[in-house]
N, C-alpha and C positions, 0 to 999 in steps of 0.2 A: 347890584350889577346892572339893572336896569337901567336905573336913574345914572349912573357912568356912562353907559352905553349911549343914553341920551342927553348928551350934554349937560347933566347936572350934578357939579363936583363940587366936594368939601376939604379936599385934602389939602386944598390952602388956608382951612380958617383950624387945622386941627390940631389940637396942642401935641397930641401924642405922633403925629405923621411927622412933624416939626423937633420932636426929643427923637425919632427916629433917624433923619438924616444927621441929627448932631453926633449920634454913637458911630455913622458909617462913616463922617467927617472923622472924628474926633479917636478913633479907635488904631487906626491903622494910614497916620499921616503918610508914613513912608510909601506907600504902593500910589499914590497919583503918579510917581515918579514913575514905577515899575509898572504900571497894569492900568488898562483903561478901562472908564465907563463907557457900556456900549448900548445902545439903541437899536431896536432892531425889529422890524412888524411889531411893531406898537409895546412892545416890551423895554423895560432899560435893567441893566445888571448892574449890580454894584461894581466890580472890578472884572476883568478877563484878561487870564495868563495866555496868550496867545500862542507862547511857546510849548507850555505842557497841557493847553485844551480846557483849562479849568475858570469856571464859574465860579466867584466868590462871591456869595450872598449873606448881610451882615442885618442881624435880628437881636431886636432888644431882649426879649426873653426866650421861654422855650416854650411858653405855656400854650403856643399851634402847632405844636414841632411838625405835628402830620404836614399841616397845610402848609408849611414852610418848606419840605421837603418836595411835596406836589408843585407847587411853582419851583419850584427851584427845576424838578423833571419836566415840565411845560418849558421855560426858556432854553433846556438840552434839547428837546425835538423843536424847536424852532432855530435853532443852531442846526440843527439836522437837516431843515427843510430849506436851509438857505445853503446845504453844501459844506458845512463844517462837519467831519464826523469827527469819530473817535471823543469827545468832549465829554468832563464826566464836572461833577458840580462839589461842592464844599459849601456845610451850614455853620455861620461862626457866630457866635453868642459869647462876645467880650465880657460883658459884664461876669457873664459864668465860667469864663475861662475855658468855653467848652468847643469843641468843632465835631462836623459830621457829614463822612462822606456819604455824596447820592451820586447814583449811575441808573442809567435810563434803560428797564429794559423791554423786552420785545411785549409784553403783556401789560406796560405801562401806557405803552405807545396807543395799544389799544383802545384801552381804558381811558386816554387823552382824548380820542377820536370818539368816544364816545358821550364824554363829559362837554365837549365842542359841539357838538350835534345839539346837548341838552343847551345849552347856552344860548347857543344863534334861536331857539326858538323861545328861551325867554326874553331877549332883547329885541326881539324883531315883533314880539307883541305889542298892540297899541296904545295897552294900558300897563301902568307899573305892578307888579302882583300884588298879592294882600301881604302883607305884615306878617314875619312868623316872629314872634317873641322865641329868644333865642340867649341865654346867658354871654353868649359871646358881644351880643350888642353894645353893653357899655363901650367896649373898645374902639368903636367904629366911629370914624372921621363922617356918618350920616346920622347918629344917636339922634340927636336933637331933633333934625327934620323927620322922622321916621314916628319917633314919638311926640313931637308936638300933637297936646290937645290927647293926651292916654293917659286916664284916669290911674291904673293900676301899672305902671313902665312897666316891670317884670316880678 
């Protein structure tokens, strides 16, 4: 998050961010027609039904489902905060044929404001934090940089 925050990105050299947008291309041709991708305070959603309020966000597997579900509530209170209410979100996982609705609520919100708080004070430090070995790392579009020159990767 750090290294994001301070202009140093990998999500263009990363194979797996790259098989990503091919499943959000590739899964549901027909909705560029129907539903747009939207941008919005530094966020972008994969498609938005404008008409019934809904955030579709398209995930190769399941295996963050938490943290998939948590962005997905983070892009509804930024919907929120630019004056769209009523908005509820939808998790779709093609390959698994599976969907799942999120709705944002009042104790979410919170806890958004709170994990916001934790955030701006790690990126607004002047140094990148230390390293937590962490099994989710393989997955990560920074593997490489993170671990170059680590004797034991995980």
């Amino acid at each position: 998050m750090w290294l994001h925050a301070n202009g140093i990105c990998f999500e263009h050299t990363s194979d797996l961010v790259f098989e990503g947008r091919l499943i959000h291309e590739d899964s549901y041709p027909q909705r560029s027609v129907k539903y747009e991708e939207i941008e919005l305070d530094g966020i972008k959603v994969d498609f938005y039904d404008p008409k019934r309020k809904v955030i579709h966000e398209i995930k190769k597997s399941n295996k963050v489902e938490r943290a998939h579900e948590w962005q997905l509530k983070y892009y509804i209170c930024v919907f929120e905060r630019n004056g769209i209410d009523g908005v509820t979100g939808v998790l779709e996982y093609p390959a698994l044929r599976k969907t799942q609705e999120v709705i944002l609520r009042d104790v979410d919100r919170e806890r958004i404001k709170e994990v916001e708080a934790e955030i701006q004070h790690i990126i607004s430090a002047d140094e990148c934090p230390s390293l937590q070995k962490k099994g989710i790392c393989r997955n990560c579009s920074y593997f490489d940089f993170c671990y170059s020159g680590e004797e034991d990767e995980l």
